[in-house]
N, CA, C and O atoms as a printed pandas DataFrame, in Angstrom:
     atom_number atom_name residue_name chain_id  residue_number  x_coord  y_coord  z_coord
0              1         N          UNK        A               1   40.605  201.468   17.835
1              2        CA          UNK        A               1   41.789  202.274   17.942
2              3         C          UNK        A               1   42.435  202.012   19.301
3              4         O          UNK        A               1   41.927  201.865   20.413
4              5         N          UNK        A               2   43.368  202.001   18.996
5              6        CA          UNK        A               2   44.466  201.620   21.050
6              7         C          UNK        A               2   44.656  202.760   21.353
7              8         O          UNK        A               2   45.049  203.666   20.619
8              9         N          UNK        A               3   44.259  202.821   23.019
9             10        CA          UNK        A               3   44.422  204.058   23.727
10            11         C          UNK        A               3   46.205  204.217   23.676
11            12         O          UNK        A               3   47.188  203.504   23.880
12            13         N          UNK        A               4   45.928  205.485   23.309
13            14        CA          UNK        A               4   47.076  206.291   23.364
14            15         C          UNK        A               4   47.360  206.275   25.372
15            16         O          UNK        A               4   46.585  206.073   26.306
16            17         N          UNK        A               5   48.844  206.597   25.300
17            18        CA          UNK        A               5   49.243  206.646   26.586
18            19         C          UNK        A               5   50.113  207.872   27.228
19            20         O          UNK        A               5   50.959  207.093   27.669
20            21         N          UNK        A               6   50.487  208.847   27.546
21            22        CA          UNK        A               6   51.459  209.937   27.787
22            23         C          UNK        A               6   52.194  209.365   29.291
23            24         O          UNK        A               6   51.806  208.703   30.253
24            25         N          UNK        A               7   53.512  210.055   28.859
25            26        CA          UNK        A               7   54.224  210.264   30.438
26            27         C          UNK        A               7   53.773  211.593   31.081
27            28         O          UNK        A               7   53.826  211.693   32.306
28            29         N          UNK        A               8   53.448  212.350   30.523
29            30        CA          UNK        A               8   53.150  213.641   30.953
30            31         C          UNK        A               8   53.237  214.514   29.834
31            32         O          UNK        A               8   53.660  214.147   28.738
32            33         N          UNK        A               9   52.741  215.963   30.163
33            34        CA          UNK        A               9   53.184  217.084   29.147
34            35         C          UNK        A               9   53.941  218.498   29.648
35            36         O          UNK        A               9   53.986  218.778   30.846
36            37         N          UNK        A              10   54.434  219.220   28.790
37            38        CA          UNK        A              10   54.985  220.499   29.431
38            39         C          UNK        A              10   55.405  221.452   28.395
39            40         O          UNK        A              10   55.703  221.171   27.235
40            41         N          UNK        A              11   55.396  222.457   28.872
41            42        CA          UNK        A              11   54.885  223.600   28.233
42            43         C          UNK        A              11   55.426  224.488   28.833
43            44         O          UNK        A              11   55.358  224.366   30.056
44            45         N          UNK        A              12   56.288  225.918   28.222
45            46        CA          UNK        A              12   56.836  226.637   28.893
46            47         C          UNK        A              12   55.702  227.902   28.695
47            48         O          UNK        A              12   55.020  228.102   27.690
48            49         N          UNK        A              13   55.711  228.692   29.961
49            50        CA          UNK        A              13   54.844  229.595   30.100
50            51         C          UNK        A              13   55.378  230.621   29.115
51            52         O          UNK        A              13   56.522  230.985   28.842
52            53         N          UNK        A              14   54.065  231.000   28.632
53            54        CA          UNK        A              14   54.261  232.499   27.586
54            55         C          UNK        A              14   54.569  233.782   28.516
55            56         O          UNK        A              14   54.623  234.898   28.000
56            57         N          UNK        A              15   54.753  233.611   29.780
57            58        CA          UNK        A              15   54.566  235.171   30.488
58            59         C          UNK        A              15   56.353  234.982   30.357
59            60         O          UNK        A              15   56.899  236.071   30.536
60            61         N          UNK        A              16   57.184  234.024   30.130
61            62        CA          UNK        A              16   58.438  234.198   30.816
62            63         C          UNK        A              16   59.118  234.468   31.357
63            64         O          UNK        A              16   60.272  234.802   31.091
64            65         N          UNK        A              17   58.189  234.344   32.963
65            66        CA          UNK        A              17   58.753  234.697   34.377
66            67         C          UNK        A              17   59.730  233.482   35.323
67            68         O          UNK        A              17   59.338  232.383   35.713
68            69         N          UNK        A              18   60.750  233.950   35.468
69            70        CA          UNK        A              18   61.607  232.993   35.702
70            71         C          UNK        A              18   61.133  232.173   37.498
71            72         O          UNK        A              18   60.604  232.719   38.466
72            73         N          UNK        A              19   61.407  231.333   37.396
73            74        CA          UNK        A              19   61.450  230.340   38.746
74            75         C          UNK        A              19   61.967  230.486   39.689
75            76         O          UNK        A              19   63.188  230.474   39.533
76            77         N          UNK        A              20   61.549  230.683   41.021
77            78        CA          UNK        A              20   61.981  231.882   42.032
78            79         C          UNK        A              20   63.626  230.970   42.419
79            80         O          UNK        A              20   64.770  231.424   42.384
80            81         N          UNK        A              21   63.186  229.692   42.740
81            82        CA          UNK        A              21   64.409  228.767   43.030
82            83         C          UNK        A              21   65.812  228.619   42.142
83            84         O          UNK        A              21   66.999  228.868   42.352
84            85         N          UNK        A              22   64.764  227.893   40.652
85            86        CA          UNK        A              22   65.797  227.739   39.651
86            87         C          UNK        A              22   66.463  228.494   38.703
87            88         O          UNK        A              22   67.429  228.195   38.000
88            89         N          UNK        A              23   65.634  229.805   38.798
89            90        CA          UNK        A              23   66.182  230.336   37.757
90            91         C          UNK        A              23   65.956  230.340   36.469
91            92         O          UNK        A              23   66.638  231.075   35.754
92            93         N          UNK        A              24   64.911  229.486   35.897
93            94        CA          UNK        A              24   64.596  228.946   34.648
94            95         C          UNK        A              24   63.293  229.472   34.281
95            96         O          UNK        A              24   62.717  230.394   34.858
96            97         N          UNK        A              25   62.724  228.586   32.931
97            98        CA          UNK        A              25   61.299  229.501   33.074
98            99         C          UNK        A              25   60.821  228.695   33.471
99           100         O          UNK        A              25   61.096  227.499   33.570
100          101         N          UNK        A              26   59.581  229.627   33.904
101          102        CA          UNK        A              26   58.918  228.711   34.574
102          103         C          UNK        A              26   57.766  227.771   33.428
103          104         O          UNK        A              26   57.245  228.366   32.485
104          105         N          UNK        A              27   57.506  226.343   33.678
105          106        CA          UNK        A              27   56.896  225.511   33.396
106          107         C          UNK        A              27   55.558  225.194   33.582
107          108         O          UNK        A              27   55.230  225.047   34.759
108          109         N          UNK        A              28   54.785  225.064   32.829
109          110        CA          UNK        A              28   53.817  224.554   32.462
110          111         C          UNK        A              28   53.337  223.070   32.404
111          112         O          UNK        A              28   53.381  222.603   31.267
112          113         N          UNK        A              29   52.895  222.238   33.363
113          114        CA          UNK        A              29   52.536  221.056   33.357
114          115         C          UNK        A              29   50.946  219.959   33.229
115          116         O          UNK        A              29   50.053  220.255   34.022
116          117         N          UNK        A              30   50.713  218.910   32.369
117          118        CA          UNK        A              30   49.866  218.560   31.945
118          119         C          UNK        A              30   48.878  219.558   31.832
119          120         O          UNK        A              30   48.848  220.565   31.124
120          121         N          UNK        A              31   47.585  218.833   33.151
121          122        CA          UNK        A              31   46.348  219.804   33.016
122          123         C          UNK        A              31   46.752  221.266   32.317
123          124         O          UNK        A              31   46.370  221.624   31.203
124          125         N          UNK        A              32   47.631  222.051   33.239
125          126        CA          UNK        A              32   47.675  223.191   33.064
126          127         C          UNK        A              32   48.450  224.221   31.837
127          128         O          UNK        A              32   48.283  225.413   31.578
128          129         N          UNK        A              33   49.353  223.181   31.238
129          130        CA          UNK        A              33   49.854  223.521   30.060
130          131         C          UNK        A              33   49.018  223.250   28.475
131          132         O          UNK        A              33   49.111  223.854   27.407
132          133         N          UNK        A              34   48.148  222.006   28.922
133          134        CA          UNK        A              34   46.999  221.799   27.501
134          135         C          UNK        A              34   45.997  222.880   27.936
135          136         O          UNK        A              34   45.668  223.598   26.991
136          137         N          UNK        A              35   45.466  223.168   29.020
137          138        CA          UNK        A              35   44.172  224.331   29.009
138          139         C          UNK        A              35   45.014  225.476   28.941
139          140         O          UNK        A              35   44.308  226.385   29.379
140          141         N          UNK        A              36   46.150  225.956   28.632
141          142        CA          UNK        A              36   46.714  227.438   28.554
142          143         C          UNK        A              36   46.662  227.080   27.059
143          144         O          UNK        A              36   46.234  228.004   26.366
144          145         N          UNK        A              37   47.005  225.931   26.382
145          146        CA          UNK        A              37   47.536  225.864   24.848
146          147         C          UNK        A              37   45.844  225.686   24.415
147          148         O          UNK        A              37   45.743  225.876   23.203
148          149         N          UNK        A              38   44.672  225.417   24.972
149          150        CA          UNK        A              38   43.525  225.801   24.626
150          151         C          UNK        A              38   42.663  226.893   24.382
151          152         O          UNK        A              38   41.755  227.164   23.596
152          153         N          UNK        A              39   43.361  227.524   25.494
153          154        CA          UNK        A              39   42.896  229.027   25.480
154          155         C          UNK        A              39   43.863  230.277   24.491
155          156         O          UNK        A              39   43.468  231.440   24.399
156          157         N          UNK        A              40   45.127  229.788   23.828
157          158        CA          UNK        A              40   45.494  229.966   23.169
158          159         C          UNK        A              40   44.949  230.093   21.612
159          160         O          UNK        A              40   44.741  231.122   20.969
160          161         N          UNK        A              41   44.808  228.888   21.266
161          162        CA          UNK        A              41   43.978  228.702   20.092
162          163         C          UNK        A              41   42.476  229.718   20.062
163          164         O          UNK        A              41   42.160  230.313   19.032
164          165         N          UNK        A              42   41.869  229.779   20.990
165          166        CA          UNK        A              42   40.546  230.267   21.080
166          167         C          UNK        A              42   40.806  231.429   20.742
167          168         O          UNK        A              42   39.986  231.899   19.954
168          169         N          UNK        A              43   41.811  232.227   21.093
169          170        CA          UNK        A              43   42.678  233.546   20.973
170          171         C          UNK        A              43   43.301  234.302   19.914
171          172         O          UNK        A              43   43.481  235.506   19.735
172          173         N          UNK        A              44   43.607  233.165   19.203
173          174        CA          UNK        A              44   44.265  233.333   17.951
174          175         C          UNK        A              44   43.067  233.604   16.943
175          176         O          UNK        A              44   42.279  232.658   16.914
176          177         N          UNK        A              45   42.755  234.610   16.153
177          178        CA          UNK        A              45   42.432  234.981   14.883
178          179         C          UNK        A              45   43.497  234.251   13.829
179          180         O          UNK        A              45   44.720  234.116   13.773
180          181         N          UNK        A              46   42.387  233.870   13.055
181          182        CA          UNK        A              46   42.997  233.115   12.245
182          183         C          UNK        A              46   43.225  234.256   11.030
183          184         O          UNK        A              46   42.468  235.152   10.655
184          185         N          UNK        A              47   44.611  233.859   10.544
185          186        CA          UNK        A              47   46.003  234.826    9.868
186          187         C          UNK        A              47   47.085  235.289   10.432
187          188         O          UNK        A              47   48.113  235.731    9.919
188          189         N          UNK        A              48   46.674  235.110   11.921
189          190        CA          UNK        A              48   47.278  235.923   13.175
190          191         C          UNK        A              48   48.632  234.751   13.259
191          192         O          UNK        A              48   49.681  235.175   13.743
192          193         N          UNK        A              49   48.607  234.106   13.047
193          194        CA          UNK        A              49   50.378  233.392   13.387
194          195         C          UNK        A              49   51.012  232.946   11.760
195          196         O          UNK        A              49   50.614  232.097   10.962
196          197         N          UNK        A              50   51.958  233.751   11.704
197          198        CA          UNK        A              50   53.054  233.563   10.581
198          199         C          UNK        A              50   52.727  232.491   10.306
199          200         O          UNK        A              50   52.515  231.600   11.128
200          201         N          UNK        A              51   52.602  232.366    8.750
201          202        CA          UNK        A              51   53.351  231.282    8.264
202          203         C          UNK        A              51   52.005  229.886    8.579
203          204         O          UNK        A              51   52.372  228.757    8.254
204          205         N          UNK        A              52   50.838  229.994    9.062
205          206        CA          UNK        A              52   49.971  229.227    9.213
206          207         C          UNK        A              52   48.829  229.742    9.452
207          208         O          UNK        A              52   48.548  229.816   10.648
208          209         N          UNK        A              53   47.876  230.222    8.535
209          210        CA          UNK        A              53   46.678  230.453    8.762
210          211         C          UNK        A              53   45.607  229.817    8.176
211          212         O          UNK        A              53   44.786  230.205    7.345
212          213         N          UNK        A              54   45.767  228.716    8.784
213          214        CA          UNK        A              54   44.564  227.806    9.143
214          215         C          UNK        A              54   44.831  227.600   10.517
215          216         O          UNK        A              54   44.354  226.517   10.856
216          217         N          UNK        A              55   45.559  228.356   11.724
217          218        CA          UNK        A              55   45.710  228.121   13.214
218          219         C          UNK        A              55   44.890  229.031   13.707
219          220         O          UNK        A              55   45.022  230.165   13.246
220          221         N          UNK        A              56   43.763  228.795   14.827
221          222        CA          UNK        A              56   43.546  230.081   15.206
222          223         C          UNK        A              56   41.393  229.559   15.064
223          224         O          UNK        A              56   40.785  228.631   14.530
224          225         N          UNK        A              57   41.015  230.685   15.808
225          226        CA          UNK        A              57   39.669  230.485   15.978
226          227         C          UNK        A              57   38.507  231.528   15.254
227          228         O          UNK        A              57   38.975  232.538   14.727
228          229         N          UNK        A              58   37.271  231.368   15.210
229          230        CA          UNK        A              58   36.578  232.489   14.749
230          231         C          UNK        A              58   36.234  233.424   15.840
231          232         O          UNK        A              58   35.396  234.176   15.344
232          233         N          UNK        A              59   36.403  233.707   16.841
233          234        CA          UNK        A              59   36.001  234.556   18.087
234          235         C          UNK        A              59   36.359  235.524   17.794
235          236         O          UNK        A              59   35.984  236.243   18.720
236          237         N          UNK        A              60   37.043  236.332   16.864
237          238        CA          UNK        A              60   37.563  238.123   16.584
238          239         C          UNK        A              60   36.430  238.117   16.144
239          240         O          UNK        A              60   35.611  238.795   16.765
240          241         N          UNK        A              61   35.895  237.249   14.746
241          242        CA          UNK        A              61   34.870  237.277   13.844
242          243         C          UNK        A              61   33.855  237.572   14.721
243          244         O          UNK        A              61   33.494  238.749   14.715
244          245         N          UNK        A              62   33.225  236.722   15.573
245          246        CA          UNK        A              62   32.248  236.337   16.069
246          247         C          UNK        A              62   31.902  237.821   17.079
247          248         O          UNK        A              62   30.767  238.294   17.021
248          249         N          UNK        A              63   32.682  238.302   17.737
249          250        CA          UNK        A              63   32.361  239.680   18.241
250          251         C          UNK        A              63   31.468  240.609   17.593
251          252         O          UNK        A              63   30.391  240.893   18.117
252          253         N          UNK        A              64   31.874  241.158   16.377
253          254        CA          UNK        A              64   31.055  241.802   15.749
254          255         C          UNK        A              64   29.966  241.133   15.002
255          256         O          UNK        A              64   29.694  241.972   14.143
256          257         N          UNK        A              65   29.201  240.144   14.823
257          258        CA          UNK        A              65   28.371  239.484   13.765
258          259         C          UNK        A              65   27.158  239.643   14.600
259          260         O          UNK        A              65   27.179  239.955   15.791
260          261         N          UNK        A              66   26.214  239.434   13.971
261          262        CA          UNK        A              66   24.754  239.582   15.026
262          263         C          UNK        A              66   24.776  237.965   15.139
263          264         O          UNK        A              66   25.145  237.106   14.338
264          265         N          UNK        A              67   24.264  237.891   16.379
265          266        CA          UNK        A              67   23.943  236.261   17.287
266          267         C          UNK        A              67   22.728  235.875   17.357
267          268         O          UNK        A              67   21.900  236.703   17.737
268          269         N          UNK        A              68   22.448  235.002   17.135
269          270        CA          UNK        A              68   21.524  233.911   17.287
270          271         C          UNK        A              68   21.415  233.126   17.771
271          272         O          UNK        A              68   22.590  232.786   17.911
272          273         N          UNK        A              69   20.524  232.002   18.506
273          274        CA          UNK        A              69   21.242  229.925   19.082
274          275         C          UNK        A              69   21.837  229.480   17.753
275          276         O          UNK        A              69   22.874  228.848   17.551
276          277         N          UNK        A              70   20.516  230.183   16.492
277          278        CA          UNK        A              70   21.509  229.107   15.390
278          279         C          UNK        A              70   22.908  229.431   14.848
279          280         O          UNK        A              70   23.596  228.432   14.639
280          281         N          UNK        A              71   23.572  230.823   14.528
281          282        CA          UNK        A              71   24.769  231.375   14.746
282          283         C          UNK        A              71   25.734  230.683   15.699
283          284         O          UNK        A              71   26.859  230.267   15.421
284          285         N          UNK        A              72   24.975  230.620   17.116
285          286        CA          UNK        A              72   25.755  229.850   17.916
286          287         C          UNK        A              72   25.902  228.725   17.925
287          288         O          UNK        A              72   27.004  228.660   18.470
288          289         N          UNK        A              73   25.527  227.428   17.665
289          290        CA          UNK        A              73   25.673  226.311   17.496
290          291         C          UNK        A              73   26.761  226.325   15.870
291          292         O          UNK        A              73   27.624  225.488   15.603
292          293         N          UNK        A              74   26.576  226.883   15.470
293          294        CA          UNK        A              74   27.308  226.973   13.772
294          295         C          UNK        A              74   29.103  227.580   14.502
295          296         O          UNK        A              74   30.162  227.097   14.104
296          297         N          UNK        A              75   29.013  228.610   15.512
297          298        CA          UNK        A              75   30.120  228.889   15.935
298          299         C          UNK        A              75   31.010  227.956   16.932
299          300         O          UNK        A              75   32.233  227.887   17.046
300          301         N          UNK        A              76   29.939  227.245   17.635
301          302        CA          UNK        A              76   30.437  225.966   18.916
302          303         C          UNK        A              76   31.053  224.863   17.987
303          304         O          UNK        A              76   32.026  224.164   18.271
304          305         N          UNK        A              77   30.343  224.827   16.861
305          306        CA          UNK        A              77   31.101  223.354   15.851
306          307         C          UNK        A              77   32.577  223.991   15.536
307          308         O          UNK        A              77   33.497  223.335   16.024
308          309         N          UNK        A              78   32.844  224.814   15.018
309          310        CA          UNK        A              78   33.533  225.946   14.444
310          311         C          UNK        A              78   34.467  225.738   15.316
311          312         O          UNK        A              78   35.310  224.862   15.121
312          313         N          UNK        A              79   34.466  226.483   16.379
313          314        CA          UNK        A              79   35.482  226.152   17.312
314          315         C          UNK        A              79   35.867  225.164   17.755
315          316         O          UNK        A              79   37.059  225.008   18.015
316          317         N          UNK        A              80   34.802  224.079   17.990
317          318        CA          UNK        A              80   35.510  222.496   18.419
318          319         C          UNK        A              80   36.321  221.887   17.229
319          320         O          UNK        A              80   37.257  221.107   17.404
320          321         N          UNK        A              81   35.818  222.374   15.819
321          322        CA          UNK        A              81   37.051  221.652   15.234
322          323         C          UNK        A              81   38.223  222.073   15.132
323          324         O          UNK        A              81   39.108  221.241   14.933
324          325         N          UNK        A              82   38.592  223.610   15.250
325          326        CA          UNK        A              82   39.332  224.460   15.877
326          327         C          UNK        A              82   40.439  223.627   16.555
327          328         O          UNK        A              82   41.451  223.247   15.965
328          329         N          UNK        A              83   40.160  223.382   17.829
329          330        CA          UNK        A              83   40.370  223.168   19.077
330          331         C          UNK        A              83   40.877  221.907   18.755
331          332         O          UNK        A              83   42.070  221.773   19.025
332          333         N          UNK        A              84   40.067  220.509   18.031
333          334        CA          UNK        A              84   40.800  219.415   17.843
334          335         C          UNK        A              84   41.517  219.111   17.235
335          336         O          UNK        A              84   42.270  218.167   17.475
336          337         N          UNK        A              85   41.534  219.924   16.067
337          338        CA          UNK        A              85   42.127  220.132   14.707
338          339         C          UNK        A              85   44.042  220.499   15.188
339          340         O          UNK        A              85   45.011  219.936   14.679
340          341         N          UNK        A              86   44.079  221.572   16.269
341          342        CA          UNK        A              86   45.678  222.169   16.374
342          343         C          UNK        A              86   45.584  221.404   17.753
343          344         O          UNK        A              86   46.174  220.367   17.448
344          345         N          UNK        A              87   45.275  221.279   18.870
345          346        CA          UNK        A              87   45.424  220.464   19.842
346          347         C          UNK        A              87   44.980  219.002   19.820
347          348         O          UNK        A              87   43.906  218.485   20.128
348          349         N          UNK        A              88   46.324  218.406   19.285
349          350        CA          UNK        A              88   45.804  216.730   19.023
350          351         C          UNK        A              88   46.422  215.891   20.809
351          352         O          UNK        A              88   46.723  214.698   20.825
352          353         N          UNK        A              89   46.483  216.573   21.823
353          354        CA          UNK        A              89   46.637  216.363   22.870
354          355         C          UNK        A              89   44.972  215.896   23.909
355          356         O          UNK        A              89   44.884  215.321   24.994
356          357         N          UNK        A              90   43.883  216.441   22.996
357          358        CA          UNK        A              90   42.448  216.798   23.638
358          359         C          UNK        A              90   41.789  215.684   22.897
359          360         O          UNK        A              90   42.302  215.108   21.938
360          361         N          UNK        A              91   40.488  215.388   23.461
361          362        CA          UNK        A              91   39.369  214.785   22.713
362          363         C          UNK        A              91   38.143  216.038   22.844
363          364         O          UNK        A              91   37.129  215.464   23.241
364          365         N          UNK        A              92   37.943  217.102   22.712
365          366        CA          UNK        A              92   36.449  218.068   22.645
366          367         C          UNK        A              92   35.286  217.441   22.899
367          368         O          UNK        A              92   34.727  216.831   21.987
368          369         N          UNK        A              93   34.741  217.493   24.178
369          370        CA          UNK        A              93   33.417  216.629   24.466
370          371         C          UNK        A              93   32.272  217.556   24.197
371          372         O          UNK        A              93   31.215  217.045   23.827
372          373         N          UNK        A              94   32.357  218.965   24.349
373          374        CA          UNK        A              94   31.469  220.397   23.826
374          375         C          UNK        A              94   32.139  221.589   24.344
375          376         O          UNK        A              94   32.866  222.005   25.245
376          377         N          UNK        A              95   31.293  222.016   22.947
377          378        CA          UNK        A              95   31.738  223.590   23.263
378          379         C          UNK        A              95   30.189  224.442   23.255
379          380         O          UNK        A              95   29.257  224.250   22.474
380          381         N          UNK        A              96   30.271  225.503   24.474
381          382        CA          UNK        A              96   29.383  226.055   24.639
382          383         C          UNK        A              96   29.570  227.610   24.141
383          384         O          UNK        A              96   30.641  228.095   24.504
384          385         N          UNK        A              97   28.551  228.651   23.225
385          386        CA          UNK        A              97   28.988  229.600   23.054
386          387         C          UNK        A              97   28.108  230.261   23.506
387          388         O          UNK        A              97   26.953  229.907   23.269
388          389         N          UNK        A              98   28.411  231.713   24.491
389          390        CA          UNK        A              98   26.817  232.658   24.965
390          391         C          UNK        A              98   27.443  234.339   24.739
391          392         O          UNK        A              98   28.370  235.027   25.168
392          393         N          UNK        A              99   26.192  234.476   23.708
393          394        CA          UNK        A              99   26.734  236.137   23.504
394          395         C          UNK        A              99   26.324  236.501   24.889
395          396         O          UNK        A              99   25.647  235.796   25.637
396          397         N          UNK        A             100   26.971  238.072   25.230
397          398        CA          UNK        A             100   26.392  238.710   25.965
398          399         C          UNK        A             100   26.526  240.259   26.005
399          400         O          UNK        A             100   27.325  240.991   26.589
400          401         N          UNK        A             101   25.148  240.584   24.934
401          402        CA          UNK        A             101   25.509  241.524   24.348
402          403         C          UNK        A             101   25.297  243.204   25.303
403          404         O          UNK        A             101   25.574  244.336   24.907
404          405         N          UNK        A             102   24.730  242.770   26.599
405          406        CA          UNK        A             102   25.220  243.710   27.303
406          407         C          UNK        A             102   26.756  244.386   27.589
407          408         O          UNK        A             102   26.854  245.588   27.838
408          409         N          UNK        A             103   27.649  243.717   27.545
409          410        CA          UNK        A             103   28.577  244.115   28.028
410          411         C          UNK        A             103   30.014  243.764   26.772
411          412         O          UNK        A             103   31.240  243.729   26.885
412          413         N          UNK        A             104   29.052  243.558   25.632
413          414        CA          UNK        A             104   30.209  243.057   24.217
414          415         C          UNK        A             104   30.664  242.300   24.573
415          416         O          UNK        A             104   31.449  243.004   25.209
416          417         N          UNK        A             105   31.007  241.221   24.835
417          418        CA          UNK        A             105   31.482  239.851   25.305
418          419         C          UNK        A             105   30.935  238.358   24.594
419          420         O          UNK        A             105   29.910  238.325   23.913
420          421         N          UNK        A             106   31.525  237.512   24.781
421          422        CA          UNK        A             106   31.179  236.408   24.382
422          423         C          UNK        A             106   31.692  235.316   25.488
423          424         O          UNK        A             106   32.894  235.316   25.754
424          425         N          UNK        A             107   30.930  234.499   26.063
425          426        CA          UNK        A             107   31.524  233.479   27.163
426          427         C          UNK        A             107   31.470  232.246   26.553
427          428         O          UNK        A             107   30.371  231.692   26.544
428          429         N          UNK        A             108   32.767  231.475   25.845
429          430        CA          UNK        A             108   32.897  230.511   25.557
430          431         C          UNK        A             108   33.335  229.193   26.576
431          432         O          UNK        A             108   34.343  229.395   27.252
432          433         N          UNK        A             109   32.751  228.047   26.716
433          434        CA          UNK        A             109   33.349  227.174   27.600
434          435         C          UNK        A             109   33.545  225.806   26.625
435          436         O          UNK        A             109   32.789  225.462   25.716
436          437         N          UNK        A             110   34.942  225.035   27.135
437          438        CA          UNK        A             110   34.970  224.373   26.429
438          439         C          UNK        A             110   35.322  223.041   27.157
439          440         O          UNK        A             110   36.370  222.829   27.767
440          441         N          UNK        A             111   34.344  222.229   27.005
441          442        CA          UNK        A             111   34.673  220.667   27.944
442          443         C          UNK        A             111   35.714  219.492   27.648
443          444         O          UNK        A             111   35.006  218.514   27.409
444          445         N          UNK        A             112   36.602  219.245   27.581
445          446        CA          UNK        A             112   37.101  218.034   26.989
446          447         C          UNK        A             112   38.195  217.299   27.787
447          448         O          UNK        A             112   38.706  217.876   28.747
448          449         N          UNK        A             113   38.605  215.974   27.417
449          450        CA          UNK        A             113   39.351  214.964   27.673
450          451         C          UNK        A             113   40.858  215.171   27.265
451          452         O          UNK        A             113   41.086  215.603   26.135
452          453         N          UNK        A             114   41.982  214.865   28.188
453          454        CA          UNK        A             114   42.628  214.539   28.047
454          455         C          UNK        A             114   43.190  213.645   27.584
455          456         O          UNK        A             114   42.819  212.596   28.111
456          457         N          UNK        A             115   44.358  213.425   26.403
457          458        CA          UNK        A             115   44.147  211.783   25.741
458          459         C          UNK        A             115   45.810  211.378   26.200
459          460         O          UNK        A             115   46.891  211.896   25.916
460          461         N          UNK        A             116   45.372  210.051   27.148
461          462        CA          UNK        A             116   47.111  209.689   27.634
462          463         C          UNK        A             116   47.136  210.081   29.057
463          464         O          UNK        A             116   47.978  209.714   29.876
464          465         N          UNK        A             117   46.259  210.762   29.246
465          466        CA          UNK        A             117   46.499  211.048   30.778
466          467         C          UNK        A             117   45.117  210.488   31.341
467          468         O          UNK        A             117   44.108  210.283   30.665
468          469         N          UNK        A             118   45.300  210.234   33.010
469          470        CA          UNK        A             118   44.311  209.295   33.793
470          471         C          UNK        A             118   43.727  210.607   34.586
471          472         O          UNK        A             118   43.994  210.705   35.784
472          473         N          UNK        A             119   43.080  211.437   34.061
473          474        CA          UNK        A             119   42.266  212.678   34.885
474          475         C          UNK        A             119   40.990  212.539   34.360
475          476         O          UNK        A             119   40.573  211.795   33.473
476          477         N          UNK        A             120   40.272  213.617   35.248
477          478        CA          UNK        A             120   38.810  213.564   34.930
478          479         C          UNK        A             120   38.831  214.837   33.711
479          480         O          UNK        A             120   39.786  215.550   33.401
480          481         N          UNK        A             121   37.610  214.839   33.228
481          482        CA          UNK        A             121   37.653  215.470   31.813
482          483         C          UNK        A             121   37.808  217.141   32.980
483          484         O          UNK        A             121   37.620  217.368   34.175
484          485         N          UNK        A             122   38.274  218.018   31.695
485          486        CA          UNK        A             122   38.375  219.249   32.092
486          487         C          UNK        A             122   37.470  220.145   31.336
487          488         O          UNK        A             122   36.720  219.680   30.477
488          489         N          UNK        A             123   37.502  221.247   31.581
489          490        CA          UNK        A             123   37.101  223.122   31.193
490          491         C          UNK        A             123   37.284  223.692   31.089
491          492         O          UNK        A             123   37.438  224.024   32.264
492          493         N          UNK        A             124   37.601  224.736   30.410
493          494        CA          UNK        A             124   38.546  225.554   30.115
494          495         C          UNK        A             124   36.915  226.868   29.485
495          496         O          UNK        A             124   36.208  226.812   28.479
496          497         N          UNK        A             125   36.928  227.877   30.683
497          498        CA          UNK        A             125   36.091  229.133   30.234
498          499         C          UNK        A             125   37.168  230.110   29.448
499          500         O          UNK        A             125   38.355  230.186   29.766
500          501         N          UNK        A             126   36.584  230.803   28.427
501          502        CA          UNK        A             126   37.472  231.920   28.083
502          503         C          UNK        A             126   36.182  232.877   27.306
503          504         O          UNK        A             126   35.188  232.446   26.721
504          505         N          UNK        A             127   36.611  234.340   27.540
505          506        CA          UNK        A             127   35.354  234.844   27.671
506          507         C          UNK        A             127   36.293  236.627   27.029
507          508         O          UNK        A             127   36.978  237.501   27.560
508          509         N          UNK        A             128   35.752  236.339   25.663
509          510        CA          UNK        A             128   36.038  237.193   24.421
510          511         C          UNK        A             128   35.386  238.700   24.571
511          512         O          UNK        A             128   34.174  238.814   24.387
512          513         N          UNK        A             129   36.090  239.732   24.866
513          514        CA          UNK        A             129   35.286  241.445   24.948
514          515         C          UNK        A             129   35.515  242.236   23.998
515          516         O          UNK        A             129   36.697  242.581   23.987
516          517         N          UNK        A             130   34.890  242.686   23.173
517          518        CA          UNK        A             130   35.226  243.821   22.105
518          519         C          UNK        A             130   35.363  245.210   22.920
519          520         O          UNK        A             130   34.768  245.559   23.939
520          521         N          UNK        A             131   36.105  245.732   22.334
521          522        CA          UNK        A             131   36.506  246.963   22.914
522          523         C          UNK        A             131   36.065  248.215   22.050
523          524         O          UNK        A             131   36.645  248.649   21.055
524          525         N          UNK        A             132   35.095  248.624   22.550
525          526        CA          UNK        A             132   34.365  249.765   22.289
526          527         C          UNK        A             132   34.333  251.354   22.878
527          528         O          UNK        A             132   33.530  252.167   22.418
């Protein structure tokens, strides 16, 4: 397969706080616009966006279910195809999942490559709380 190549990426921020200079919104660039659109997906319950539900992750699910390593490894696949499946910007090198059922939480980390860009692989933690 031939490496894919990018000029860059960009992404307008979801907070839509304008740019102190320009006036515009403010922007979202490479690194930092694919790990916001990562942590996005992880976020999304799937049904949760109009009009496409197959977008979106099992982590609402995964809050309430009883945990296991083997649960968890079944949920880390789960989410990496997730993740590669709506972000075709990434290559997913792993995903790590750790209940922590002290405090209702779940700490997901997720390792992967940029495809087109000349950086070192990235991470992206995002770390799921049920509200009780």
């Amino acid at each position: 397969m031939p490496a894919r190549i990018s000029r860059g990426f960009k992404d307008i921020s979801l907070s839509f706080r304008r740019h102190p200079v320009t006036n515009d919104l403010v922007v979202l660039k490479d690194e930092s616009a694919i790990a916001k659109s990562v942590r996005n997906i992880v976020g999304t319950a799937f049904g949760e966006k109009p009009f496409d539900l197959n977008f979106g992750s099992p982590v609402a699910k995964i809050l309430f279910e009883p945990f296991d390593p083997r649960i968890a490894a079944s949920y880390s696949a789960s989410i990496r195809e997730v993740v590669q499946r709506n972000e075709p910007r990434v290559n997913v090198l792993n995903v790590f999942v750790e209940a922590r059922p002290d405090s209702n939480a779940l700490t997901i980390v997720i390792d992967y490559e940029i495809i087109g860009l000349s950086v070192p692989p990235q991470q992206v933690t995002y770390i799921a709380k049920s509200v009780r």
